[in-house]
Each structure stands twice: as C-alpha cells, then as structure tokens.
C-alpha positions in Angstrom: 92.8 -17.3 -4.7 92.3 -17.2 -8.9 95.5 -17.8 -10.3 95.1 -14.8 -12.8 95.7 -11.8 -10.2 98.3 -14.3 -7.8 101.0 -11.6 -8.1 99.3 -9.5 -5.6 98.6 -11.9 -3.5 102.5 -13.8 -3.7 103.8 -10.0 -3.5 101.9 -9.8 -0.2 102.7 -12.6 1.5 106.5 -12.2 0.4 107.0 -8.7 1.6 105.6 -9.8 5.1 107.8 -12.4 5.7 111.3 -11.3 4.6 112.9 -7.8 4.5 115.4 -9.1 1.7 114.9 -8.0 -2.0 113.3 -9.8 -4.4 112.5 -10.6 -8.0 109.2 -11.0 -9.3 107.3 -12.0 -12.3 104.2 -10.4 -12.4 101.7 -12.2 -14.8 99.8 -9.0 -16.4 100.7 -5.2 -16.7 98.0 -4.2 -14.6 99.1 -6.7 -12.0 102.8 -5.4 -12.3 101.2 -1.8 -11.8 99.9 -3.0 -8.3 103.1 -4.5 -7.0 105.0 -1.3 -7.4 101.9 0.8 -5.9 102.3 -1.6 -2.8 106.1 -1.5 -2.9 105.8 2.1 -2.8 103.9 1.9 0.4 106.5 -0.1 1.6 109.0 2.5 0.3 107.4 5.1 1.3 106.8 6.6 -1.6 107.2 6.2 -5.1 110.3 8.6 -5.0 112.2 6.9 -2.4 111.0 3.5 -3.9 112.8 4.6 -7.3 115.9 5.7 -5.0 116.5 2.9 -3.6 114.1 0.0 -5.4 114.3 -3.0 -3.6 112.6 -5.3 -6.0 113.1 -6.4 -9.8 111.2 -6.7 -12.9 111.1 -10.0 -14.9 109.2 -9.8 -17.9 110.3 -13.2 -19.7 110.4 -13.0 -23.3 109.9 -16.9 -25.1 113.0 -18.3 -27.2 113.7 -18.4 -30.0 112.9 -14.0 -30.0 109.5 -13.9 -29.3 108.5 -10.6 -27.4 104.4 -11.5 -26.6 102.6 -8.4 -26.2 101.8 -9.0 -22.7 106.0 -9.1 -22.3 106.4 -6.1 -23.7 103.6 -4.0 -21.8 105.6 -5.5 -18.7 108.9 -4.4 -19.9 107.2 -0.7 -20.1 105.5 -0.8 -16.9 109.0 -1.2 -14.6 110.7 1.1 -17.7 107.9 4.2 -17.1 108.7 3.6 -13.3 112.6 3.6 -14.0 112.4 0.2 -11.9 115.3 -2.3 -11.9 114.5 -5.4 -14.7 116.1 -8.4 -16.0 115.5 -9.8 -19.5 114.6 -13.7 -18.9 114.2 -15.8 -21.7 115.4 -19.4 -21.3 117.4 -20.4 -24.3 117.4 -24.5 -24.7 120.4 -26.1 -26.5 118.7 -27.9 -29.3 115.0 -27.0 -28.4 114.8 -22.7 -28.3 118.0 -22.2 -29.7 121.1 -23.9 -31.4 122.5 -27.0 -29.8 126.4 -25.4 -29.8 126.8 -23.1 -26.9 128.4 -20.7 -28.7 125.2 -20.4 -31.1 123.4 -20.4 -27.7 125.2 -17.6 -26.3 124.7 -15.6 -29.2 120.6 -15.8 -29.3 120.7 -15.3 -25.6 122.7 -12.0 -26.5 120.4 -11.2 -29.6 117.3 -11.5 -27.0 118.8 -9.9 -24.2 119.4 -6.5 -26.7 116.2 -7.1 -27.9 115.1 -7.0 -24.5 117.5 -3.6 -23.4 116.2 -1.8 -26.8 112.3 -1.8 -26.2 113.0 -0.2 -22.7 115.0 2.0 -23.6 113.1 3.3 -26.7 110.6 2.8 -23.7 112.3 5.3 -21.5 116.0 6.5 -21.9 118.3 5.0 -19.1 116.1 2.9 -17.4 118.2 0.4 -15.3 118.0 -2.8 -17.4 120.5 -5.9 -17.1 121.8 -7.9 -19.9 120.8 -11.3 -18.7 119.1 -14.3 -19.9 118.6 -18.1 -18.9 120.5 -21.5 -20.1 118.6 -24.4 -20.7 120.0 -27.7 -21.8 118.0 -30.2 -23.4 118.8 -33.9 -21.8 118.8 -35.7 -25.6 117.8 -39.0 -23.8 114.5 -37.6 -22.2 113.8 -34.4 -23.9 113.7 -32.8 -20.5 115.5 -29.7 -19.3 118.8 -30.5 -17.5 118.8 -27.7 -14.8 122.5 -29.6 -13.3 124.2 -29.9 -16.9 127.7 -28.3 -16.5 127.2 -27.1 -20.1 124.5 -24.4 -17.8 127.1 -22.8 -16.3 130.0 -22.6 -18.7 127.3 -21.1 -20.9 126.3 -18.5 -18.3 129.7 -17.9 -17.6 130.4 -17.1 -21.0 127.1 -14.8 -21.2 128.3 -13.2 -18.5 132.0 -12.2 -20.3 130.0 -10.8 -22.9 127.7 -8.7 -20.4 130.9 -7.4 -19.0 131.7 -6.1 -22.5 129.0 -3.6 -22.2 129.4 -2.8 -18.7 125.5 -4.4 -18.0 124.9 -6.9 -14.9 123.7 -10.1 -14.9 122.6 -12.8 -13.6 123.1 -16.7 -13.3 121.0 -19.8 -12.4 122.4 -22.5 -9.8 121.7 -24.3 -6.8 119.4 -26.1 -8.5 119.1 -29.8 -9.7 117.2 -32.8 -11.6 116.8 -34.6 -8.5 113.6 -35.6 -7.0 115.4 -36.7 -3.9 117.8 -35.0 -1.4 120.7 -37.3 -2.3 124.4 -37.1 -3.9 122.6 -36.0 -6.8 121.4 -32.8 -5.3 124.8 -31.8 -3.8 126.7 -32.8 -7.0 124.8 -30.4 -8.9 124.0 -27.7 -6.5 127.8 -27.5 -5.4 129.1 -27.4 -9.0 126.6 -24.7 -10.3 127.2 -22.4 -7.0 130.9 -22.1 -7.5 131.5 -22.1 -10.9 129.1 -19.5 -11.3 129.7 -18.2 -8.5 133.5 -17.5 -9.7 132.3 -16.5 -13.4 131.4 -13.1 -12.2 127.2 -13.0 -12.4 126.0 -10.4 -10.4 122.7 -12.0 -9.3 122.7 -15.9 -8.9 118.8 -17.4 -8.6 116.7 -20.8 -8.5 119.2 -22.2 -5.2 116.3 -25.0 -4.0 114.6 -25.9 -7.1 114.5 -29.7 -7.8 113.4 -32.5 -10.7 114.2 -29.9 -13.5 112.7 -26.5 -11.7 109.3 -28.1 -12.0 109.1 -28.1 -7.8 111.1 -26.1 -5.1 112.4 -27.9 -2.0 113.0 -26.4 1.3 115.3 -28.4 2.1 116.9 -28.0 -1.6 117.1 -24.7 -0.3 118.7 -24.9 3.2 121.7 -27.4 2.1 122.4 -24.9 -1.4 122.6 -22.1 1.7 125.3 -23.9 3.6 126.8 -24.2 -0.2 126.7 -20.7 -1.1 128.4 -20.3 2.5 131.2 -22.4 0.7 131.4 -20.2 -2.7 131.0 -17.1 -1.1 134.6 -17.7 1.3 136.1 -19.5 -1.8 135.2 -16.4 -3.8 136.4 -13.9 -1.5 139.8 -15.2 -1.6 142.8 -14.6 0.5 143.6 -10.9 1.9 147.4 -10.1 1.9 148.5 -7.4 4.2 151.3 -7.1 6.8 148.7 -8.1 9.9 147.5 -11.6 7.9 150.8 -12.3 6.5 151.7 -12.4 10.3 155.7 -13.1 10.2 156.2 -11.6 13.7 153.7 -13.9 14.8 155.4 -16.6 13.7 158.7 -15.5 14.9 157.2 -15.1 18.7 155.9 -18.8 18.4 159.6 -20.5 17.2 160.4 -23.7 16.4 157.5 -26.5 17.7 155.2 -24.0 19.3 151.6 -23.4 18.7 149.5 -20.5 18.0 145.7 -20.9 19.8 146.5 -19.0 22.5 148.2 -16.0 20.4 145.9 -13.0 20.4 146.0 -12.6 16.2 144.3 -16.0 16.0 141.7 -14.9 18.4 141.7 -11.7 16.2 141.2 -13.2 12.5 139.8 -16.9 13.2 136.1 -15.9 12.7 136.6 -13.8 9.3 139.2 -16.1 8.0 137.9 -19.6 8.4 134.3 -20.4 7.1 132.3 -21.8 9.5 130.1 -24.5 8.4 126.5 -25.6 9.9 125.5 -28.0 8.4 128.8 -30.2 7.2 129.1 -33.0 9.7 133.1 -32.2 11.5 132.4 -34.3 14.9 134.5 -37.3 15.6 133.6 -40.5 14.5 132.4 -41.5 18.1 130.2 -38.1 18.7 128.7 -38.4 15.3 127.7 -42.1 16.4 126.8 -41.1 19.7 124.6 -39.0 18.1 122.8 -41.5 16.3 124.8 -41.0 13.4 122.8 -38.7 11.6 122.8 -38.0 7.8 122.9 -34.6 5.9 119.5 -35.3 4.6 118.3 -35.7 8.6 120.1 -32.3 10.0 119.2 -30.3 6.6 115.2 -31.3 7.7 116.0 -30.2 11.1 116.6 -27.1 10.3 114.2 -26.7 8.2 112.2 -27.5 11.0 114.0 -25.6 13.3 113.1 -22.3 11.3 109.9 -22.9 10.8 109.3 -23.0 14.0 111.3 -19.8 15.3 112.0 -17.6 13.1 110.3 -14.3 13.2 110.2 -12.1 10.1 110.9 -8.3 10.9 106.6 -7.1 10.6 105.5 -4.5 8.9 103.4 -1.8 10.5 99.7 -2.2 11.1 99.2 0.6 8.5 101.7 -0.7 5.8 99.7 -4.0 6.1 96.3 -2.7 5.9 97.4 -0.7 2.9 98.9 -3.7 1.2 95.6 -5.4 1.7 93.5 -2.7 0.2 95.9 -2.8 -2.8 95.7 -7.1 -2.8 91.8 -6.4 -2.9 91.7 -3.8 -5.2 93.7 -5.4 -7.6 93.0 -8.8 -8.0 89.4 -7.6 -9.0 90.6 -5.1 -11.4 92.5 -7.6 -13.0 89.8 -10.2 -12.8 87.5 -7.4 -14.8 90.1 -6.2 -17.4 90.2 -9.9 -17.9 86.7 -10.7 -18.1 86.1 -7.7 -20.8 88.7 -9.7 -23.1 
C-alpha cells in the first residue's frame, strides 16, 4: 500500500480486529478527515461518534516549539469535530530541550499550552489533554533511552503539573532499549509501569516497544501485559471495610486454625489476590518436569497461543464494506491532493 494514505489503511485493519479504543496519528489532514468519516460508520453517526468518541487525535508538534503546518491543520481537524486529542511532542534532555528535567518539564508544559491554545482558538472547549513525551538522550551513544528512570520521574512531574489545571494526561512505559527479551526488558518495562503507573497519568502508551521505540515486539507486549496486571493491583490498593477487615473471621478460626475452607476466603480470594499468568509459581520439581521453561519460552507461547485462537468481535458485513469504500476513496484523494503539490 503507498505509505502516504497508510492511515486509512492501519485505521481499517485496527478497527477490525479489536473493539478497544485507540490512538492514532494520522499523517495528513485529509487523511485524519477519513478516519473520523469511517469511525463514524462505526459509531453510527457522527453524533453518537462525538458522544461517546472512542478514538484519539495525535497531531505531534516537533521540539523545541515547532508547530509544522501540517500539525496544526491536524490539530483543527479533531478540534472542528470536538474529537478527543493529545498534544505529543517528544522533548529530549539535551537534544530538543534542556538537559535538567526541571527545564525539560517546563518546555514540555510551554508546548503542551501551545498545543491546548491553537484548538481552542480553533474551537472553544474542544476536549484537549495536557500531555507530552520524555525523551532522554543516552550521552554515551546519542540514542534515545526509552528505560531511563529520569522518563518517568519526568512524566510524573508533568503530570503534577497537568493536575494543576485539571487536564489529563498521559505517560510512556512498558517500553525498553532492549533488542532481546531478557532482564533488560523486564527491568525497564516493570520500573516504567509502576512508577508511572502510581504518578497518576491517565493514559499510559508504547507497552511492547523495544531497542529505543524503533521496533515493537509481541512478545514485548504480552510480558508488559502480565506487568500492567502487577501495577494495576499494586495501584488499587487495599479496601478497608468491616467485611475485609474480617475480625469475626478470625475469631471463628482461634488459635492454630486455618481459613481455606471459610466461606469469606472463597468470597474475596479472586478480587483480592492478583492472579498471575505468566510468573512461573510451580514447584521446583513441576517446573522441571516441565522442561523447565523460561519466561522468554511461555511469553512466545502465548503469543502463539493467541494468534492462533483469538477471535476479534467482527464488524457487520455493511460496516466493513463502508470502511472499504472510505479506505479506497481516500487513499486516492490523498494520493491526488499530494500529487497537485
């Protein structure tokens, strides 16, 4: 397919495969116009679409506070459709923006307002976050450390001052500079989840990105899922009432009793305790009786196990048509508008 009108195309193939929401990028106004015309067949409408939007805008300005003009018509086209969008330039210690983080932050605020000002002035109250990307710059290679803790305890920070004004935002984790499924990638998938996980951002992306986000893993992906698993019950914390504090309980088992057979821990073992699917819990002799199998080895099969058996929820016969009329359609308008200059 040309790589100019691949929005349509990736917008397509997403929507048919997943009924979760999504962000997109969108690579030309026009193209951005035809993603919400399809997700308003999707919708239902363009009315219902603007009720209850599941998709999100991400017109990424360049740092240090560069709005192109192609940014900015992007920024308008979600604004005139009063269409969810998150401002997305990536601010790089030392590179995009200042090396300190706190001079960091405060161009990744400057950008962000920037960002909440044209769509405003675009169209009053249009649903914008306050949001922005961390880069640091590895200062031995020059190359963007996506696993640098100074990521998230700049994110963090961002999103304090987000809070401030009462805006969402979002983070970036999950991610790492390995090229490998090793200690590596859990080290820095792990740390990124939870910390930003208990900063507060509203919207956490890039879970399954490796060697500095320049490729995406599946099974990058599936381990950061059992890890979000982790953060989310970490997160959650501990719910005090009268029922989980459970003192008569614990006066009906006494002194050197047990509680697996009392009907509260049949009652609260499945919200309470986590369950993991991945994490390796067996025995020493069932895990070796198993062939002794690794995280990297049960992360690829489920990866293959998916593959093979899930089934998205389809789309009607008519929603799909529709959105290939509108793929069709599209691309060659944009190949046109393109071709004129």
């Amino acid at each position: 397919m040309p790589g100019n009108a691949a929005e349509v195309h990736e917008f397509e193939a997403m929507m048919a495969n997943t009924t979760k929401p999504a962000v997109f990028i969108g690579y030309t106004a026009l193209g951005c116009e035809y993603i919400y015309e399809m997700a308003a067949v999707i919708a239902g409408g363009a009315e219902k679409l603007r009720e209850k939007p599941f998709l999100i805008a991400y017109p990424e300005a360049i740092a240090p506070l560069f709005f192109p003009d192609e940014v900015i018509e992007r920024i308008f086209v979600a604004a005139d459709r009063f269409m969810p969008q998150l401002p997305g330039s990536t601010v790089q210690s030392g590179a995009t923006g200042p090396v300190t983080l706190a001079g960091l932050i405060t161009q990744m605020t400057a950008e962000s307002l920037i960002h909440i000002t044209i769509a405003q002035l675009r169209k009053k109250g249009c649903p914008v976050a306050m949001s922005g990307n961390v880069g640091i710059l590895d200062m031995k290679s020059a190359l963007l450390a996506l696993g640098a803790p100074e990521n998230s305890l700049a994110l963090a920070a961002q999103a304090e001052v987000a809070r401030s004004f009462n805006l969402p935002t979002w983070g970036l984790a999950g991610s790492t500079d390995s090229k490998m499924l090793d200690a590596q990638a859990g080290i820095e998938s792990a740390f990124s989840i939870l910390s930003q996980g208990l900063s507060g951002l509203n919207l956490i992306h890039d879970v399954g990105y490796m060697a500095a986000g320049m490729a995406c893993s599946l099974e990058q992906l599936v381990m950061g899922n059992e890890v979000v698993g982790m953060a989310k019950r970490f997160v959650e914390g501990i719910t005090i009432t009268r029922e989980t504090i459970a003192r008569q309980i614990m006066e009906d088992v006494g002194p050197a009793g047990h509680f697996l057979v009392q009907q509260h821990t049949m009652d609260h073992f499945k919200k309470e305790l986590w369950n993991a699917n991945l994490l390796n819990r067996q025995t020493i002799d069932a895990w070796m009786d198993a062939g002794q199998p690794s995280m990297e080895d049960r992360v690829k099969e489920e990866v293959r196990m998916i593959v093979e058996t899930h089934r998205p929820e389809p789309l009607s016969n008519r929603i799909l048509t529709e959105l290939d009329r509108l793929k069709k359609e599209g691309e060659k308008e944009i190949l046109t508008r393109l071709k004129r200059g």
